[in-house]
C-alpha positions as CSV (number, residue, x, y, z in Angstrom):
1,X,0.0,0.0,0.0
2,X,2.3,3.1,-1.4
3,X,0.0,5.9,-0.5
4,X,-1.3,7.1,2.6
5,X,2.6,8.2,2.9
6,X,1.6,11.4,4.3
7,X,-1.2,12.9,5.1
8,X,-4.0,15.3,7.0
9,X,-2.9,13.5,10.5
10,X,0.6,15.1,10.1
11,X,1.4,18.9,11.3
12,X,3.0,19.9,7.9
13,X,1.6,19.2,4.6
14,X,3.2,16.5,1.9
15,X,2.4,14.6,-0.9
16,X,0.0,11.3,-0.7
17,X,2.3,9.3,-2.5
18,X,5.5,10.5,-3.8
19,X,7.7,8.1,-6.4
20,X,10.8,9.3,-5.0
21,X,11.7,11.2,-1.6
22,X,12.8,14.7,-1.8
23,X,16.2,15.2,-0.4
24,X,16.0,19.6,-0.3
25,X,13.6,19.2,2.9
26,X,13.2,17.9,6.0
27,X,10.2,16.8,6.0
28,X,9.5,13.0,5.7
29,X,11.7,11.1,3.3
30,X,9.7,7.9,3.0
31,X,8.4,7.3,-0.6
32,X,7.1,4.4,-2.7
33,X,10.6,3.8,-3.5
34,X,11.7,3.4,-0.4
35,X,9.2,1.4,0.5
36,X,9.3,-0.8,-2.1
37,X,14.0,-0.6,-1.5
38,X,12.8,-1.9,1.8
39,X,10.7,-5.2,1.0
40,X,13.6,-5.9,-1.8
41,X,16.6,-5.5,0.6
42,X,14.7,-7.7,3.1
43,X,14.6,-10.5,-0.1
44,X,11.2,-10.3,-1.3
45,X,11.1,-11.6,-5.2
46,X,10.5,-8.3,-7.1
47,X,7.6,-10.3,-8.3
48,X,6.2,-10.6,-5.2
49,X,4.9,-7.6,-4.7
50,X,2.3,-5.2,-5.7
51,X,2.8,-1.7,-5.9
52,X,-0.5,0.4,-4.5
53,X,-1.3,3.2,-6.5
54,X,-4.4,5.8,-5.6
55,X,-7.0,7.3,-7.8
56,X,-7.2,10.1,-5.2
57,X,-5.3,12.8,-3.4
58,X,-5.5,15.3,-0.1
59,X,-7.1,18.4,0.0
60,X,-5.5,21.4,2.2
61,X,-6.8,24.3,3.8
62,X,-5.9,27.7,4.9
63,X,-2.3,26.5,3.6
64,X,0.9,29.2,4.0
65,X,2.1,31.0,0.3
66,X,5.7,29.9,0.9
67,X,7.0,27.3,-1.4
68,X,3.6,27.3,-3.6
69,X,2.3,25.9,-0.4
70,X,4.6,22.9,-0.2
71,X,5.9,21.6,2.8
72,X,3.2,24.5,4.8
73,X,1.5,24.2,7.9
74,X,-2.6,24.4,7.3
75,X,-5.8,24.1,8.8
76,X,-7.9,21.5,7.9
77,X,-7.7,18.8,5.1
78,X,-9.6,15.9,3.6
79,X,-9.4,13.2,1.0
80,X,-10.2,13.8,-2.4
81,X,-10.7,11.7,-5.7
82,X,-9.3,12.3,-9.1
83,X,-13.3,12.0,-10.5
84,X,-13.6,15.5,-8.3
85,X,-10.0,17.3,-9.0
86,X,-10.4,16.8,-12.8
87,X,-14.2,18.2,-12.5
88,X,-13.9,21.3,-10.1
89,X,-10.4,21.9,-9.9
90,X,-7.8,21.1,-12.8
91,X,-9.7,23.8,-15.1
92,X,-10.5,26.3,-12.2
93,X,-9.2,30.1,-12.5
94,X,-6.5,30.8,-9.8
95,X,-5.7,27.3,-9.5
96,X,-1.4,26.5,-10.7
97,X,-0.2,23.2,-11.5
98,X,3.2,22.3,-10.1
99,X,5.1,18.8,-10.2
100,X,8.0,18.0,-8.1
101,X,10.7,16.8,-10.4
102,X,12.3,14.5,-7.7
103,X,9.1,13.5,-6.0
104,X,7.8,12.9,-9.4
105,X,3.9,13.8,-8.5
106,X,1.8,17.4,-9.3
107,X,0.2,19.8,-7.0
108,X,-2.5,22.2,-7.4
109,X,-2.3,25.5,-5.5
110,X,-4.8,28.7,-5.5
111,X,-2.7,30.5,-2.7
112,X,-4.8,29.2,0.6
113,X,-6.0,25.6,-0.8
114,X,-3.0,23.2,-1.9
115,X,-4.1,19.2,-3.5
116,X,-2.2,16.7,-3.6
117,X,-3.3,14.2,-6.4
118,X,-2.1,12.2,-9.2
119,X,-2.0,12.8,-12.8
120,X,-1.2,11.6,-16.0
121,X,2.6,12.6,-16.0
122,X,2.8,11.1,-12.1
123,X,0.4,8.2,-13.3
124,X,2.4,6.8,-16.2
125,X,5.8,7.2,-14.0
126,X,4.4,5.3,-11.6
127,X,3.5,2.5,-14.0
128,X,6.7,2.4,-15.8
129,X,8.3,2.2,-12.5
130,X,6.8,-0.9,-12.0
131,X,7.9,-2.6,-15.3
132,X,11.3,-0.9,-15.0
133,X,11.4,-2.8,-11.3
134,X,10.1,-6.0,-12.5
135,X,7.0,-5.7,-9.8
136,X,4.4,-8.6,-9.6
137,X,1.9,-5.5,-10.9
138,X,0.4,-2.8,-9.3
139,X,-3.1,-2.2,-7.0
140,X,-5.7,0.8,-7.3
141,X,-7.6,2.6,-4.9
142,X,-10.1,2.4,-6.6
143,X,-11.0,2.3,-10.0
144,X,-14.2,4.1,-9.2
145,X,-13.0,7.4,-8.2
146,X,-11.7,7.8,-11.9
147,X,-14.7,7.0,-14.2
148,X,-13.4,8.3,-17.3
149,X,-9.8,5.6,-17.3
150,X,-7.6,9.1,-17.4
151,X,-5.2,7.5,-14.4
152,X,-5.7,3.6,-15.2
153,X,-5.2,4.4,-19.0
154,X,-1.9,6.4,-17.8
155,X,-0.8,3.5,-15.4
156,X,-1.3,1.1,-18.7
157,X,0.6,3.0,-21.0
158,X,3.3,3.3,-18.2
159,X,3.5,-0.8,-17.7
160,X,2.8,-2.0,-21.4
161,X,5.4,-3.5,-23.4
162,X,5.2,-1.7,-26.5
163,X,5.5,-5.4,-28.6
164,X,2.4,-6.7,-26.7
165,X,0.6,-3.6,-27.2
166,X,-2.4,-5.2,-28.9
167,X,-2.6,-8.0,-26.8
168,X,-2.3,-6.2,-23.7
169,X,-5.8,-3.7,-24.8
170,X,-7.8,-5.8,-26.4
171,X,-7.2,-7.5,-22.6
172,X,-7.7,-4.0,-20.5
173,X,-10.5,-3.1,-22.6
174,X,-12.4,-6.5,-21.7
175,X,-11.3,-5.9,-18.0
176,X,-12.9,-3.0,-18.2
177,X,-16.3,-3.5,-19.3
178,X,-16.7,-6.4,-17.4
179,X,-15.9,-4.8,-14.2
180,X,-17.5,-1.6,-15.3
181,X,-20.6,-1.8,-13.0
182,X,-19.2,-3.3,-9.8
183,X,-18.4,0.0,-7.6
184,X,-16.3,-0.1,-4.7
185,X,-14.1,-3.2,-5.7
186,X,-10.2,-2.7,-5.0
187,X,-8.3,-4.4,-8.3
188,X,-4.8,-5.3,-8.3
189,X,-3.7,-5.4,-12.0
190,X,-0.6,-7.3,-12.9
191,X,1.0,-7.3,-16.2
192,X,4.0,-10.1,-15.6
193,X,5.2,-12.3,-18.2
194,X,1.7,-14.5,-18.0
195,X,1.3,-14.9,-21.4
196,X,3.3,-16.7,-24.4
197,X,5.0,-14.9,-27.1
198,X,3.6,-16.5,-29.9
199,X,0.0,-15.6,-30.1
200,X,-3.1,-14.4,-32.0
201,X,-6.1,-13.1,-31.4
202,X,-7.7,-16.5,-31.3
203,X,-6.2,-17.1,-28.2
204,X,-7.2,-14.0,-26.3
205,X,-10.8,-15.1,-25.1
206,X,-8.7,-19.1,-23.6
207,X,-6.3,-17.1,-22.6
208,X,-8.4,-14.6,-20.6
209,X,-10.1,-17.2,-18.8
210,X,-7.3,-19.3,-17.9
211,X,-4.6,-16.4,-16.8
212,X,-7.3,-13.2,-16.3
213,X,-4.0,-11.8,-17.3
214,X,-3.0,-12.0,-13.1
215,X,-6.1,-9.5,-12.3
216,X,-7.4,-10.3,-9.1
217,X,-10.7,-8.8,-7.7
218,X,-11.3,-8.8,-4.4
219,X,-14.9,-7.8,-3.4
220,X,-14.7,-5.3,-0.5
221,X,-17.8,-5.7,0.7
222,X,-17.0,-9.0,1.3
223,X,-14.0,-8.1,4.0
């Protein structure tokens, strides 16, 4: 689970999940990379383990100018999903993007109000990180909070191989649609060698049903 790394229970505002820790501040260094350096130093298989990705961010309050309102002490927060950002937010007046080039995630500040969230920049980095690691896949909270694909088609394009391209959306798109109605399900989506070299689009539909490409769907409601 790499996010939740900081958050409204702290004094000083940070990002939800940032790829890489920021070594200019003294605020918390833990990241997803670290996390994940962590469970490989300890001798976890890379394809062990699932990376957590979230489809939502942290909204700040009465948040100090300095710094574009990084790093600042503020009032009040709250969760917030990407569905929300991208509807009231991305496109509002007096709203600045920002991304953290060694973090490697955006930020959205009006001058009192600072978001953390995820993108399509962050998104992608975060799924190529995953290829580039040799993770077991990654896991998103949750697929629900962005209805129009912007961060799960970012995360795809960030794991795909580009030689299995066709393969791999013909697969996602199937995912998809089948899942499409099932709110408040958590997925964890892994895209690990689990399917031969030689293939054609004959074998999509045997191959979907004997491999589900390693997607797992755990019913929450069921927990």
């Amino acid at each position: 689970m790499t996010y939740d790394i900081n958050g409204t229970w702290e004094k000083y505002m940070n990002f939800n999940a940032p790829l890489y820790s920021d070594n200019t501040t003294q605020q918390s260094k833990l990241s997803v990379d670290s996390s994940i350096g962590s469970w490989l130093k300890a001798g976890v298989p890379a394809e062990k383990i699932i990376m957590g990705v979230p489809f939502y961010g942290y909204r700040y309050t009465s948040v100090n100018k300095a710094n574009n309102g990084l790093y600042q002490n503020y009032s009040g927060g709250s969760s917030i999903n990407y569905a929300n950002i991208a509807a009231n937010y991305l496109k509002t007046p007096g709203y600045a993007r920002y991304f953290h080039p060694e973090s490697m995630v955006p930020w959205l500040f009006n001058g009192s109000t600072f978001i953390s969230y995820e993108d399509e920049e962050s998104m992608k980095s975060k799924g190529q990180y995953i290829r580039n690691k040799g993770l077991g896949g990654g896991m998103i909270w949750e697929l629900s909070q962005d209805p129009n694909r912007i961060l799960l088609n970012s995360l795809y394009n960030g794991l795909k191989e580009q030689k299995d391209k066709g393969i791999y959306a013909e697969l996602r798109n199937a995912f998809y649609y089948f899942t499409k109605a099932n709110k408040g399900f958590l997925f964890i989506i892994t895209l690990d060698n689990l399917l031969p070299r030689e293939y054609t689009k004959n074998t999509i539909a045997p191959l979907w049903a004997a491999a589900l490409l390693g997607i797992i769907i755990l019913d929450l409601m069921s927990v």
